[in-house]
C-alpha positions in Angstrom: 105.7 98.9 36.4 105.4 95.0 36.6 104.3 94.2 39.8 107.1 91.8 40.6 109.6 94.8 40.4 110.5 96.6 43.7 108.9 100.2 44.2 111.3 103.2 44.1 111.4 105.1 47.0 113.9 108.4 47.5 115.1 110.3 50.4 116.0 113.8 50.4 118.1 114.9 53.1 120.6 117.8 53.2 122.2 116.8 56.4 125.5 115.3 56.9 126.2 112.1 58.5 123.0 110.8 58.2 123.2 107.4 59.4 123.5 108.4 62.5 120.3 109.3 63.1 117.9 107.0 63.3 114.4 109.4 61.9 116.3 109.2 58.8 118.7 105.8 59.0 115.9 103.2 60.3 113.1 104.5 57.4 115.9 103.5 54.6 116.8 100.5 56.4 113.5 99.2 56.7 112.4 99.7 52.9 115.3 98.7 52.0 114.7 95.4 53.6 111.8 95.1 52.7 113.0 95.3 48.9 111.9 98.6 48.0 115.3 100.4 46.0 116.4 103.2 48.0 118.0 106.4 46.6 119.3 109.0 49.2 120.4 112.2 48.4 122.7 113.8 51.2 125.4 115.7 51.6 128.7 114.3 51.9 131.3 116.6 53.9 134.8 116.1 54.9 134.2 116.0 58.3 132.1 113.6 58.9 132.0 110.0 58.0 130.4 109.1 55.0 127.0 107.3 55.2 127.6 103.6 55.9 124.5 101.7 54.4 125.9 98.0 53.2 122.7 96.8 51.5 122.7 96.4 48.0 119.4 98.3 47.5 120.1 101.3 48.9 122.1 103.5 46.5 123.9 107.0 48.4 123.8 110.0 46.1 125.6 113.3 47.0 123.7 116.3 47.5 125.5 119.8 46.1 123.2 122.1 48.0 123.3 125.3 45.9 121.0 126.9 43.3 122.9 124.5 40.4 123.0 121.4 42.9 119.3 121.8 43.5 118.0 122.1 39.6 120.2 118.9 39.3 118.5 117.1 42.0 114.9 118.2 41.0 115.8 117.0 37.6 117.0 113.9 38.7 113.8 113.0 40.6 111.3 114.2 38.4 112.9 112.1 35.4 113.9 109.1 37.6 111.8 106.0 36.0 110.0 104.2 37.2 108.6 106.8 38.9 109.3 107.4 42.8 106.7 105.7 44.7 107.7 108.2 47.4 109.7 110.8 47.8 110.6 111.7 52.0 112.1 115.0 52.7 113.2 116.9 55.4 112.3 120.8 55.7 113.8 123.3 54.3 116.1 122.8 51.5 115.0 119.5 50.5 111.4 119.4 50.9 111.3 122.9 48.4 112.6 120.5 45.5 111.2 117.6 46.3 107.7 118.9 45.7 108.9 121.4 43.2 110.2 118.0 41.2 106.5 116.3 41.9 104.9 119.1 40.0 106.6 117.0 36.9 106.6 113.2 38.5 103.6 113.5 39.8 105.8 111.3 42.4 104.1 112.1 46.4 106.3 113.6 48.9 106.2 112.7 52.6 107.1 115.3 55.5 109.8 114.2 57.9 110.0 116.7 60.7 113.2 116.3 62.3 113.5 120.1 63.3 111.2 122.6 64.3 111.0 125.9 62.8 109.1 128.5 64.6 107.4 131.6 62.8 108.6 133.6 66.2 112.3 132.7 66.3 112.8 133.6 62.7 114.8 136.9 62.6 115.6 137.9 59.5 112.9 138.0 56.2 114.9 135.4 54.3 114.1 133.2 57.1 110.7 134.1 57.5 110.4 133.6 53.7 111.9 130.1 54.0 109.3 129.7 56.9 106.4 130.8 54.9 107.4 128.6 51.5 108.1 125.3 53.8 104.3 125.9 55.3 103.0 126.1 51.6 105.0 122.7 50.4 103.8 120.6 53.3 100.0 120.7 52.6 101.1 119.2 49.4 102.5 116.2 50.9 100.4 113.2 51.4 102.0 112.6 55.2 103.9 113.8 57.9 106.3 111.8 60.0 107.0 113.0 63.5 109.1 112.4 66.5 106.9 112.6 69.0 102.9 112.9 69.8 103.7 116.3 71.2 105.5 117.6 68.5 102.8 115.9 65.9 100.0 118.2 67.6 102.3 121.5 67.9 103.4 121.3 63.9 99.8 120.6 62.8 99.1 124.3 64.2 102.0 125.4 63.5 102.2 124.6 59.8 98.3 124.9 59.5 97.6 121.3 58.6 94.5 120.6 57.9 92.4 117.9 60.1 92.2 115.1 58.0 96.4 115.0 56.6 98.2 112.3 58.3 100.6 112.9 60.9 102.6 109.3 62.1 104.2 109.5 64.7 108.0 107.3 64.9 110.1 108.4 67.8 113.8 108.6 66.8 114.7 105.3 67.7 116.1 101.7 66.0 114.2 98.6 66.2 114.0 97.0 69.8 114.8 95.5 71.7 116.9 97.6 74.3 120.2 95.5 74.9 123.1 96.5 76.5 126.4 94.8 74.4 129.2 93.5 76.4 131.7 96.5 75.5 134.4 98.3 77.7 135.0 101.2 74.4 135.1 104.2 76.7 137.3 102.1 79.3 140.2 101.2 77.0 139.7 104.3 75.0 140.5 106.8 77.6 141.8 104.7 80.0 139.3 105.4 82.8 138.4 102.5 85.2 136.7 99.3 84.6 134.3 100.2 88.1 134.2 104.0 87.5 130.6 105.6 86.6 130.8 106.9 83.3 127.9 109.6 82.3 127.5 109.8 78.9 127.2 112.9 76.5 126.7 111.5 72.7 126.0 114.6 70.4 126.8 118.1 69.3 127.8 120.5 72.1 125.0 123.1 70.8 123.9 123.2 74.5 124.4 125.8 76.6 123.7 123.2 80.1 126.4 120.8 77.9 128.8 123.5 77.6 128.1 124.6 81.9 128.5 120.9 82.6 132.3 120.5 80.8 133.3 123.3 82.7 131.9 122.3 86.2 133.0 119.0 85.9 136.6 120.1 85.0 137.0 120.9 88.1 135.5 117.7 89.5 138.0 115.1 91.3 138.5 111.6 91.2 135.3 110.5 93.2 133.0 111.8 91.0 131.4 110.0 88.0 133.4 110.5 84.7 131.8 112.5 82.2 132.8 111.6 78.6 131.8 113.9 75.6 131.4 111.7 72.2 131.1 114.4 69.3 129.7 114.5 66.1 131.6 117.2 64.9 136.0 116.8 65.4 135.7 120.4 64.7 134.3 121.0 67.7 136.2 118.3 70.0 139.7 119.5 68.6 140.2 122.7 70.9 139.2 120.6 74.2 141.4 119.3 76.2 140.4 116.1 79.0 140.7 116.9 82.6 139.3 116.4 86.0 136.0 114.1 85.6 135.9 115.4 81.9 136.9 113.2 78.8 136.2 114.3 75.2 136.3 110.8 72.7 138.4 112.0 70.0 137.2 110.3 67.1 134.1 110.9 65.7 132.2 107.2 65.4 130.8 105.6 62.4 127.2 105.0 63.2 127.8 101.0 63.2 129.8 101.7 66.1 127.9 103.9 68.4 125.7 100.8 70.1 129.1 99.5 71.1 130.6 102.8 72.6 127.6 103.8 74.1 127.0 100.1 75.6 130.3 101.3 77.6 128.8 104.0 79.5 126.6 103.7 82.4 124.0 106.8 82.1 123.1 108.9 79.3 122.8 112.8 79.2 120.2 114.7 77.5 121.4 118.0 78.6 118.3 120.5 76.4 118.0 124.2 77.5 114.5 125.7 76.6 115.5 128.4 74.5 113.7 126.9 71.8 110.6 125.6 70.8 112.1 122.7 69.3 113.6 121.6 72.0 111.2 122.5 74.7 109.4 119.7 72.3 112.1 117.3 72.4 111.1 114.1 74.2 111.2 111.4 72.2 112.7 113.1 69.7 115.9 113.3 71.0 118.1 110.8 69.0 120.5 111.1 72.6 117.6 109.3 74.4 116.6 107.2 72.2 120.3 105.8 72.0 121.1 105.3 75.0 117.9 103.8 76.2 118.5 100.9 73.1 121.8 100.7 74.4 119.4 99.9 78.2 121.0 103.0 80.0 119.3 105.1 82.2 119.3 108.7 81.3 119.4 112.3 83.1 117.7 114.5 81.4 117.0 118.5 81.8 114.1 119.6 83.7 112.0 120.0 80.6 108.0 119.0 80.3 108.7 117.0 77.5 110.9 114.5 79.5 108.1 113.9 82.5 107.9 110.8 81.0 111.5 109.7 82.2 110.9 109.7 86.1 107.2 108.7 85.9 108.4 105.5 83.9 110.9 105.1 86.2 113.8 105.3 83.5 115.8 107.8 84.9 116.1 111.5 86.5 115.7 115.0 85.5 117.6 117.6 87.3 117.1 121.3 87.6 120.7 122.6 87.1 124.1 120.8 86.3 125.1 121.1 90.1 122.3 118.0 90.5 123.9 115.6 88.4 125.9 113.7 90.7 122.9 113.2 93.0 120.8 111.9 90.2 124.0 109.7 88.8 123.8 108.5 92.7 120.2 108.3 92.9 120.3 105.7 89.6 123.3 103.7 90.6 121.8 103.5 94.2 119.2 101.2 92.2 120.5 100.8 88.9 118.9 97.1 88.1 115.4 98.5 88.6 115.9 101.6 86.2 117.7 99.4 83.4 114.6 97.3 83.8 112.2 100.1 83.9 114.3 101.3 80.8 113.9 98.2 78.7 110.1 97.9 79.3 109.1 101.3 77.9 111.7 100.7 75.2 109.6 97.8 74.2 106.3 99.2 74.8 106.9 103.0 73.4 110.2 103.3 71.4 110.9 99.8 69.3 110.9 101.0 65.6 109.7 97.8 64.1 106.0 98.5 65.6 106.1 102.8 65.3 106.8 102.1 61.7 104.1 99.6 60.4 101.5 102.4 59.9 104.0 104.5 57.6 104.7 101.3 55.4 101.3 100.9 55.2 100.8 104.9 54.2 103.5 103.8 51.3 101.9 101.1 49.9 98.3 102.8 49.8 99.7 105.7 47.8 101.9 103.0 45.5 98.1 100.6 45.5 100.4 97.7 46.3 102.7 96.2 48.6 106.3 97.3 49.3 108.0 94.0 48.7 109.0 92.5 46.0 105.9 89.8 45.1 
């Protein structure tokens, strides 16, 4: 390769709507601009939005995951030339051919743990054989990316890293800083009230306190803080229908959008239950966070370890059941200024992508033995 041309770097992800989480959109975005050429490989369904990336060196490529879409992808990888300076997968599916296709390439393959799969919550001995294949592929990738410091430490012992692989840790945030746009989405949307407390829920509704809080707050009256479910799936918005302090947005958003609807809203929820270890590890993690705190809103959060962080940095509350949720949407509002505030500083000091990153970009251009722009 002539050192003038851009390096090749490929991500392999298997999810849908992609771009709307930032562990996976803010890595392309940032090579990308950086002039690296971008290739991603992801599914595209009919119910979700397809990725929306508009610069010209990031190419989308649809993922068929099956046994024929998968030989096709490994070939595609291990014949692409030049030859991937990188190739960043996500476990299962994709990190299996990814390193399968290095075997050929000789191309590294970078770790992105997005979800955590425990040996423990496996049931069946497909999974467990998944489990036990996904362990074997990550010692052969030259890093890790996490979401969290907590969550770096657990997977190092629970994939049996060794001590000297590289585990960086990027929470799953955009880059900084936290602003709140002037936006009244929700307001005209739904046609709630321009001075009405709106507590925000942007995500899937995999939750069982998410689920207890629709049906509470059905039965909520007028006084109470609106609470406004924005889905990623229409699937499961559909069936729902608005009343009492409950709205469901029924659109699902294009991720260039999201900073604008969520800028409408007053609080965020990050409503985890502790079923699982992955998200008894969720902290900063949790793209719901994340968002809203970019977005400057404080957040209520489930009583979870891996949220202390929120009341001792003052950026919002963490409540033992649903029933507490009014108090803490009182509690906040009571002194909202200094928890926006308290909200923005730890953005800036903990969360901000464009510093977490730098050391992964640097990880990049070791293994490529140059820089990732274009000389």
């Amino acid at each position: 390769m002539n050192v003038r041309d851009p390096l090749h770097i490929a991500f392999v992800i298997e999810h849908a709507y992609v771009d709307a989480l930032a562990c996976f959109r803010e890595p392309i975005k940032a090579l990308a601009a950086r002039g690296a050429r971008v290739d991603l490989y992801t599914r595209l369904t009919a119910t979700h939005p397809p990725p929306a990336f508009s610069h010209p060196n990031i190419r989308v490529i649809p993922l068929d995951v099956s046994y024929g879409g998968a030989v096709r992808l490994a070939v595609r990888l291990a014949a692409h030339r030049p030859r991937y300076a990188v190739v960043l997968a996500a476990p299962q599916w994709g990190l299996h051919w990814a390193v399968t296709a290095s075997a050929v390439s000789r191309a590294p393959v970078a770790y992105i743990s997005d979800e955590l799969i425990v040996d423990r919550e496996l049931t069946t001995a497909a999974q467990r054989r998944r489990k036990a294949r996904e362990r074997r592929m990550h010692h052969r990738c030259a890093f890790t990316i996490a979401l969290s410091q907590d969550r770096a430490d657990f997977l190092r012992g629970l994939n049996r890293l060794p001590g000297e692989h590289p585990i960086y840790v990027v929470p799953n945030s955009a880059p900084g800083p936290a602003v709140r746009l002037a936006s009244q989405f929700y307001q005209d949307l739904l046609g709630l009230p321009s001075d009405r407390c709106i507590l925000l829920h942007a995500g899937g509704m995999g939750w069982r306190p998410a689920e207890a809080l629709a049906a509470a707050a059905a039965t909520w009256d007028g006084a109470a803080p609106a609470i406004v479910f924005q889905g990623r799936l229409p699937s499961q918005m559909q069936a729902r229908e608005s009343r009492g302090a409950v709205w469901y947005s029924p659109t699902t958003l294009p991720s260039h959008l999201l900073d604008h609807a969520v800028s409408s809203a007053h609080i965020g929820l990050a409503l985890y239950d502790d079923e699982k270890a992955n998200d008894r590890l969720m902290g900063t993690a949790s793209g719901k966070v994340c968002l809203y705190m970019k977005n400057a809103l404080p957040v209520i959060t489930t009583r979870l370890a891996c949220f202390d962080w929120v009341e001792r940095e003052g950026c919002g509350v963490r409540v033992a059941t649903i029933d507490d949720i009014p108090a803490a949407a009182r509690t906040i509002c009571a002194d909202y200024d200094r928890y926006v505030a308290a909200v923005q500083r730890y953005y800036a000091e903990h969360l901000d992508f464009t510093r977490t990153f730098e050391p992964v970009v640097e990880a990049i251009e070791a293994l490529a033995g140059r820089t990732v722009a274009v000389a």
